[in-house]
PAZAPA-4460 file (N, C-alpha, C; in steps of 0.05 Angstrom, whole numbers, plus 32768, in hexadecimal, padded with zeros to 4 digits):
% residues 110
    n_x    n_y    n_z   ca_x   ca_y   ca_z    c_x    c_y    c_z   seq   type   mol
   8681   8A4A   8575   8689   8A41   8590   869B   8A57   859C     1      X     A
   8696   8A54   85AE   86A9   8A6B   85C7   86C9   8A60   85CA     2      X     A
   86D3   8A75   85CC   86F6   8A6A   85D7   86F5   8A64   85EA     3      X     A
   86E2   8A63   85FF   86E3   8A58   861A   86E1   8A34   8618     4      X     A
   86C5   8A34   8608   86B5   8A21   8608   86D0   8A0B   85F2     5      X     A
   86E0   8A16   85DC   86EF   8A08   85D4   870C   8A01   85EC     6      X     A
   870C   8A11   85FB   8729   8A10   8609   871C   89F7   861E     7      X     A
   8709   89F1   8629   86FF   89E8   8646   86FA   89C7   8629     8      X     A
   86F7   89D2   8612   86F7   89B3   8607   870E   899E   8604     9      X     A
   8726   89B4   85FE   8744   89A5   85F6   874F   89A8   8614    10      X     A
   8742   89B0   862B   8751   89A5   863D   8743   8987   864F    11      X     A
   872C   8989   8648   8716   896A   864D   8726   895C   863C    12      X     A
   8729   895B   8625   8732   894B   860F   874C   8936   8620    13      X     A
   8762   8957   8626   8780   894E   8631   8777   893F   8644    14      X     A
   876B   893D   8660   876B   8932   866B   875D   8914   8668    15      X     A
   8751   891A   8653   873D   88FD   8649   8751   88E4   863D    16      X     A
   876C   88ED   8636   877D   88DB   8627   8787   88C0   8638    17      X     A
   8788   88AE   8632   8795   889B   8644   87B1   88A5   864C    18      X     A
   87B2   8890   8666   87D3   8890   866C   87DE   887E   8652    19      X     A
   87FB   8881   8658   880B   886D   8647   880E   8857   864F    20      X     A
   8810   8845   864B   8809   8828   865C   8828   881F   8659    21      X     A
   8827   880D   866F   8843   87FE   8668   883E   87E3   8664    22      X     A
   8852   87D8   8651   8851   87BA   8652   8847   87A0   8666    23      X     A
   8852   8791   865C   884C   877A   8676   8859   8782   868E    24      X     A
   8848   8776   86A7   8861   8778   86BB   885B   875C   86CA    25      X     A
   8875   875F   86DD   8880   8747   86E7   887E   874F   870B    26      X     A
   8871   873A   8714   886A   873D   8734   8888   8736   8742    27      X     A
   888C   873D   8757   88A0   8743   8760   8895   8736   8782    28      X     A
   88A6   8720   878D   88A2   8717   87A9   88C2   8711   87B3    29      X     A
   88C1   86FA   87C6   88D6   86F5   87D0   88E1   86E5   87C7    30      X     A
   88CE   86CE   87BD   88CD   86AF   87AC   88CC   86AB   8792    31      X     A
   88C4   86C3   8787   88C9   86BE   8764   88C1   86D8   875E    32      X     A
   88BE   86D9   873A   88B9   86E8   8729   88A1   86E1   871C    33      X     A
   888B   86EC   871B   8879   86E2   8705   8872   86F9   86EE    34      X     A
   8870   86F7   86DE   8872   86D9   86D6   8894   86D2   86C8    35      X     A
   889C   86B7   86CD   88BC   86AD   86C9   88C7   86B5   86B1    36      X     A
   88B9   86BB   8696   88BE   86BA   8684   88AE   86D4   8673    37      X     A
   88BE   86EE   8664   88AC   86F8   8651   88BB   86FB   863D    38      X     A
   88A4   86FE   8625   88BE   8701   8609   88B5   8720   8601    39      X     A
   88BE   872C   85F3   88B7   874C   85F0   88C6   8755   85DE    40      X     A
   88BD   8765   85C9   88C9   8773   85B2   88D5   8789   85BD    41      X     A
   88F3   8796   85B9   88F9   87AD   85BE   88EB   87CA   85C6    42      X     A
   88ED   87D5   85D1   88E3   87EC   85DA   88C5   87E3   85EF    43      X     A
   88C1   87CC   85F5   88A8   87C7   860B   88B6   87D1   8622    44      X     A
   88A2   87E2   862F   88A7   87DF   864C   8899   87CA   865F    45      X     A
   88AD   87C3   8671   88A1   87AE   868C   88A7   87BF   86A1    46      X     A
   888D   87BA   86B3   8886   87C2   86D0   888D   87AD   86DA    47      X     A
   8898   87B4   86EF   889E   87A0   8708   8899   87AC   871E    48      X     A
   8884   8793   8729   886D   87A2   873E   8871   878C   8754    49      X     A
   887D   8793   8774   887C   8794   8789   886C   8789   8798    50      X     A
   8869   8771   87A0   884E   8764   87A3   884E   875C   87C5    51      X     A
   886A   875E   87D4   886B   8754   87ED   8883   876A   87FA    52      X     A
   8880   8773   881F   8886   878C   8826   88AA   877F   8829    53      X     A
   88B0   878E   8821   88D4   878A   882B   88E6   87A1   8838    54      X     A
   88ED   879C   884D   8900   87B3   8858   890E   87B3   8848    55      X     A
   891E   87C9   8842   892E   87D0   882D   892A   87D4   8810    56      X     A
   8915   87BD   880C   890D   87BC   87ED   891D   87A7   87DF    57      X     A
   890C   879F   87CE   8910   878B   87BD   891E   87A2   87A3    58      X     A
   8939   8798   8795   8944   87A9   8784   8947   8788   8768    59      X     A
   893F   879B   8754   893A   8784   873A   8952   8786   8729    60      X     A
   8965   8770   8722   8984   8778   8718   8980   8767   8700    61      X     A
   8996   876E   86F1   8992   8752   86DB   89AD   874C   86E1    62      X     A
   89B6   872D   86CE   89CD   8727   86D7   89E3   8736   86C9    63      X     A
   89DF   8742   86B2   89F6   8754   86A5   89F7   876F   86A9    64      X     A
   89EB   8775   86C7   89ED   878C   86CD   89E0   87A6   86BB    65      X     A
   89CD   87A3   86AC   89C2   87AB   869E   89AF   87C2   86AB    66      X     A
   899F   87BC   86BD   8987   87C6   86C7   8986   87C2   86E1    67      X     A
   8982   87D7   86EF   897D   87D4   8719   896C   87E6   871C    68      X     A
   8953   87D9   8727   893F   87F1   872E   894A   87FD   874C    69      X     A
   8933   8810   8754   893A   8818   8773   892E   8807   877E    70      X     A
   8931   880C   87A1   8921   87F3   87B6   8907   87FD   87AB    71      X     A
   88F8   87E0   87A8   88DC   87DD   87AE   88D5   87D6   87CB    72      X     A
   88CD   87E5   87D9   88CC   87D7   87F1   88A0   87CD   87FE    73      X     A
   8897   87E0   87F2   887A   87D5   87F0   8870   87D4   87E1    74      X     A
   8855   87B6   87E5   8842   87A6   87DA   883B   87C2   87C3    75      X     A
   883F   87C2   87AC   8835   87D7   879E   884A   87E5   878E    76      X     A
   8858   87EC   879A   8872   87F9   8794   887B   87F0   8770    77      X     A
   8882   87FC   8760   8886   87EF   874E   88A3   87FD   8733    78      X     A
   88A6   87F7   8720   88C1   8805   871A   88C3   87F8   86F4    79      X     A
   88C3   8803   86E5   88C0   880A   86CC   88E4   8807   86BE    80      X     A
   88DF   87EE   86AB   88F3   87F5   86A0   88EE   87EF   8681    81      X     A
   88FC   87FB   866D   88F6   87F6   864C   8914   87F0   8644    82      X     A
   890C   87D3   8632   891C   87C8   862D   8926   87D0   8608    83      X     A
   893C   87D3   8605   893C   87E7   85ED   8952   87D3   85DD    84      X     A
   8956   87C9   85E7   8972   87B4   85DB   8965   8798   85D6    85      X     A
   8967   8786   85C1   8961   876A   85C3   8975   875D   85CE    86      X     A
   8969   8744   85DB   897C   8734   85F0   8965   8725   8608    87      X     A
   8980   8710   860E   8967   8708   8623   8977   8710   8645    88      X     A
   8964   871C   8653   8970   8724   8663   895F   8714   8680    89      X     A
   8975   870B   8695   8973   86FD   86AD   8964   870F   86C1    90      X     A
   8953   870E   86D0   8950   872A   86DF   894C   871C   86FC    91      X     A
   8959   8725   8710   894C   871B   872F   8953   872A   873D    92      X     A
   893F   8727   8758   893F   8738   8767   895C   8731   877D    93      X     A
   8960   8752   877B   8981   8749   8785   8982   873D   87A2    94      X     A
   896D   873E   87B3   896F   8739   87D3   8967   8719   87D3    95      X     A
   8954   870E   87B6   8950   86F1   87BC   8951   86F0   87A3    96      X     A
   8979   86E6   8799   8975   86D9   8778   8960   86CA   876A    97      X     A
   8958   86AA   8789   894D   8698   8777   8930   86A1   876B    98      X     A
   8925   86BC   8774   8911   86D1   8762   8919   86DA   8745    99      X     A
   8913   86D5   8735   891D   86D8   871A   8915   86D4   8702   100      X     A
   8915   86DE   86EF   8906   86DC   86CE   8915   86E3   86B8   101      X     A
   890F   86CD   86AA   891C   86DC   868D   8905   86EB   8677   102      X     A
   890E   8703   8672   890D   870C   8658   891D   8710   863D   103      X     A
   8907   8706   8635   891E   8701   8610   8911   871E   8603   104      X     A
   891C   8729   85FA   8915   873B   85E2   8920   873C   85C8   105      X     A
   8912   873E   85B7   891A   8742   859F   8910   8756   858D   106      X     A
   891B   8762   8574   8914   8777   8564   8901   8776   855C   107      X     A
   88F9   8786   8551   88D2   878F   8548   88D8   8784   8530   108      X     A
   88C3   877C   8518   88C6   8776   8504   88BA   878F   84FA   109      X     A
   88CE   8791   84DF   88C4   87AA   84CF   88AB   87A5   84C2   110      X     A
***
């Protein structure tokens, strides 16, 4: 085989790989969180995805100050966080508390 024909293979290959996926995620409106409740082993990431337009943006807090995304402000918009600590943590959107979810996490089993 040619070094061309091997180089044009391992770069088809690279681009052939999946993305990294993230965990569950949680829809994000004015009126709630869906879904209310997730449980998750350490190191999952959750998407929190933007589902309705807000001036300013919808910003996702927990109650121990733990985690604040930036404004989400459009349908789409979305914001990645990995939870690395076990605990259960409160999360709402700071412009409409009664929007809100708990996640529990806990350690991986060896």
């Amino acid at each position: 085989m040619t070094r061309r024909f091997l180089l044009s293979l391992a770069v088809a290959c690279l681009f052939a790989l999946p993305a990294r996926a993230h965990g569950p995620t949680i829809e994000i409106s004015h009126s709630e969180m869906k879904p209310p409740l997730l449980n998750l082993f350490v190191g999952t990431t959750v998407h929190f995805a933007n589902t309705v337009a807000m001036p300013g943006g919808h910003v996702v807090v927990d109650e121990a100050g733990t985690l604040e995304s930036p404004p989400l402000e459009k349908p789409g918009d979305g914001w990645h966080y990995t939870f690395e600590e076990p605990g259960t943590y409160h999360v709402f959107v700071k412009q409409h508390p009664k929007a809100k979810a708990k996640i529990v996490v806990i350690p991986k089993k060896d």
